[in-house]
C-alpha positions as CSV (number, residue, x, y, z in Angstrom):
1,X,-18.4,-7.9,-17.6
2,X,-16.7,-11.2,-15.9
3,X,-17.4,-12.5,-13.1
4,X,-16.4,-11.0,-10.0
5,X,-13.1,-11.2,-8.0
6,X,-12.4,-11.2,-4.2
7,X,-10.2,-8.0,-3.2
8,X,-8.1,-8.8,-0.4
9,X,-10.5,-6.8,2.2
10,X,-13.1,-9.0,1.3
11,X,-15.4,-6.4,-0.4
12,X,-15.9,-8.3,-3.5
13,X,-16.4,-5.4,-6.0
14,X,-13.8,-6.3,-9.1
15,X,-14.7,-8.2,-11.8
16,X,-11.6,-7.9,-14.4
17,X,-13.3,-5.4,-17.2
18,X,-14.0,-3.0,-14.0
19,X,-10.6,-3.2,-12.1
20,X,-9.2,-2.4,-15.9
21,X,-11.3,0.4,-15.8
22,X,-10.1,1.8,-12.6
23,X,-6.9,1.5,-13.3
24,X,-7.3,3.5,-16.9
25,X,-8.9,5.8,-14.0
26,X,-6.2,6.1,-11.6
27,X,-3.5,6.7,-14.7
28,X,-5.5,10.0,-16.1
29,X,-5.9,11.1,-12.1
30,X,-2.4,10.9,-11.7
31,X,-1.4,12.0,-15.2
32,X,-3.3,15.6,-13.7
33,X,-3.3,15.4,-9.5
34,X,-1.5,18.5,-8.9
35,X,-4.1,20.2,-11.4
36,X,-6.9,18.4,-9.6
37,X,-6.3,19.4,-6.0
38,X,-6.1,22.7,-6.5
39,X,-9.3,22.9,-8.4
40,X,-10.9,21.2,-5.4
41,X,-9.3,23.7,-2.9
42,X,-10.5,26.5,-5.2
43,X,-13.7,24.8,-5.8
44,X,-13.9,24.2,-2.0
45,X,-13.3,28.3,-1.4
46,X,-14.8,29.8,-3.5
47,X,-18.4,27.4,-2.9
48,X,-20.5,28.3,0.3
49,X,-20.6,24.6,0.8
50,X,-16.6,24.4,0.6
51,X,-16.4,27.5,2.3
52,X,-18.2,26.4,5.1
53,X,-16.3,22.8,5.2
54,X,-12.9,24.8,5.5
55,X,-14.1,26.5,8.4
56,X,-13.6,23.5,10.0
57,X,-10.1,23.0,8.8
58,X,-7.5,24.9,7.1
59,X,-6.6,25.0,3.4
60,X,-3.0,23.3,4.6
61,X,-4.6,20.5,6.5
62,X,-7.8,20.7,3.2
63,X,-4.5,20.4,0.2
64,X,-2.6,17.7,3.1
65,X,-5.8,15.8,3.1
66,X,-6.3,15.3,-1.2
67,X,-2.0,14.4,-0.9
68,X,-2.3,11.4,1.8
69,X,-5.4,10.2,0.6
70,X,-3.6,9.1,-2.9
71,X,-1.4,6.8,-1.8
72,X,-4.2,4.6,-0.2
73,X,-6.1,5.0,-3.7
74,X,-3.4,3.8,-5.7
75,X,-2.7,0.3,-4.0
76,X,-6.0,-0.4,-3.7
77,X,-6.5,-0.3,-7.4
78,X,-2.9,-1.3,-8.7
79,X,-2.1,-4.2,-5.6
80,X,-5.6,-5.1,-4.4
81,X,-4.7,-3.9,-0.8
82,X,-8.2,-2.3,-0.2
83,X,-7.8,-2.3,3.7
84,X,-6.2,0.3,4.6
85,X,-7.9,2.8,1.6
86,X,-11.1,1.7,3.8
87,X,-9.8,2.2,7.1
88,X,-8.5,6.0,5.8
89,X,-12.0,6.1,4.2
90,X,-13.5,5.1,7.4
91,X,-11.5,7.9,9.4
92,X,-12.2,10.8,7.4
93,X,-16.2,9.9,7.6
94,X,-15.5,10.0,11.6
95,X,-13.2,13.1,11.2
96,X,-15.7,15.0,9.1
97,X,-18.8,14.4,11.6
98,X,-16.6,15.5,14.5
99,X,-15.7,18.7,12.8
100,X,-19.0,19.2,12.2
101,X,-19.0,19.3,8.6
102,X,-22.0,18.8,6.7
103,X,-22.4,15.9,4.5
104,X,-23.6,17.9,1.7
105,X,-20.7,19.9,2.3
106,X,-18.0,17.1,1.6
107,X,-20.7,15.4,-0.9
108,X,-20.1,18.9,-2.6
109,X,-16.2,17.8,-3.6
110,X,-17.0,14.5,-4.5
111,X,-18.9,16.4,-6.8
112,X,-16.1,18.7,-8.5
113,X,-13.8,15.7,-7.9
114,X,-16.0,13.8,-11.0
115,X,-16.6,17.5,-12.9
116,X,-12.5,18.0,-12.7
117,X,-11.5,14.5,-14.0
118,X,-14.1,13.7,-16.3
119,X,-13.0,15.6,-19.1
120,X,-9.1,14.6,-18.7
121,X,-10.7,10.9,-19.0
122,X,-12.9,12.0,-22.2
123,X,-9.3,13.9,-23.9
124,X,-7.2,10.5,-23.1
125,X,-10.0,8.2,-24.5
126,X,-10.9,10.2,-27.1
127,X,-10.2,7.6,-30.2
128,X,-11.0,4.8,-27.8
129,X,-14.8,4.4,-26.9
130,X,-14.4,1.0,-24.9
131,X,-11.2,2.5,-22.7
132,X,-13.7,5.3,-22.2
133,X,-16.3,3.4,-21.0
134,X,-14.3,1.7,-18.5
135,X,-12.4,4.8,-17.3
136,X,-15.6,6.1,-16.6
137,X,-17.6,3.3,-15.3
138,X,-14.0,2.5,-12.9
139,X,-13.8,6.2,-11.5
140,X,-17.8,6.0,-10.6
141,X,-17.5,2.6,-8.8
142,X,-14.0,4.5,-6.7
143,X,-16.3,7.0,-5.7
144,X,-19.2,5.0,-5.4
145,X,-16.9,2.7,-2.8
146,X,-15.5,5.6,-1.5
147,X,-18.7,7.5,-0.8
148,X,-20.2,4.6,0.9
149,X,-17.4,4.1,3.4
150,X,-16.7,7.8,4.3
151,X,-21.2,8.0,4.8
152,X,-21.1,4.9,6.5
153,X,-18.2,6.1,9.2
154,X,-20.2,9.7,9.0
155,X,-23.3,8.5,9.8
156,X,-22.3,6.5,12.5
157,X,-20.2,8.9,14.1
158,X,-23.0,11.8,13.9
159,X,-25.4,9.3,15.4
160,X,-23.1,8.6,18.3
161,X,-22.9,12.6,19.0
162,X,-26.4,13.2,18.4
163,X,-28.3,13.8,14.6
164,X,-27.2,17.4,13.1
């Protein structure tokens, strides 16, 4: 890997063999987004964790949630605007402690989140072990990022109302 380049929120994370491997991410997750969200609303129904975490908000406002979020995920990786993918990030960590959903409970659709997409990435990269690699390593450093921000926000917010 190269060295690393400065995103334009300042979180330093990209070196250029990385960002190329989010992006071959972010092509196979769009290639099957319809397909994914609803396997995390059925995954989130059907699990006690994900049953429990739509108690606290419908399945509109759950499949609402996986559509605006994908915007924010998209020009962060194509244009480098990381800001406001943090800020949403940021929100839903607040959101989620206020509703009172347990972090296990969202940490439980990061989960299928990886287990849905993994084997699209493995079919599209099949005849191309380097592409693979990076698709791979990028989608684990997005949800890496991702899960740090949304904890962060939790974790802060939860403290704030009291430890649950």
């Amino acid at each position: 890997m190269g060295e690393y380049l400065p995103d334009r929120a300042g979180i330093g994370v990209m070196d250029p063999d990385l960002l190329m491997g989010m992006r071959h991410f972010l092509a196979v997750y769009e290639q099957h987004f319809e397909e994914i969200a609803a396997g995390l609303v059925h995954a989130a129904l059907i699990s006690p964790n994900g049953a429990m975490a739509l108690r606290h908000m419908s399945r509109e406002q759950f499949e609402e949630q996986i559509r605006v979020s994908h915007p924010p995920v998209r020009k962060a990786i194509l244009e480098g605007q990381w800001g406001p993918l943090l800020e949403r990030q940021n929100l839903q960590g607040q959101t989620y402690a206020d509703l009172g959903i347990r972090f296990q409970e969202w940490f439980d659709i990061v989960d299928k989140f990886q287990a849905l997409l993994t084997p699209h990435l493995v079919q599209a990269f099949a005849t191309d072990p380097i592409g693979l690699t990076a698709a791979l390593a990028g989608m684990n450093r997005y949800l890496n990022l991702a899960t740090r921000e949304i904890a962060r926000a939790y974790f802060d917010a939860a403290r704030r109302q009291g430890v649950r």
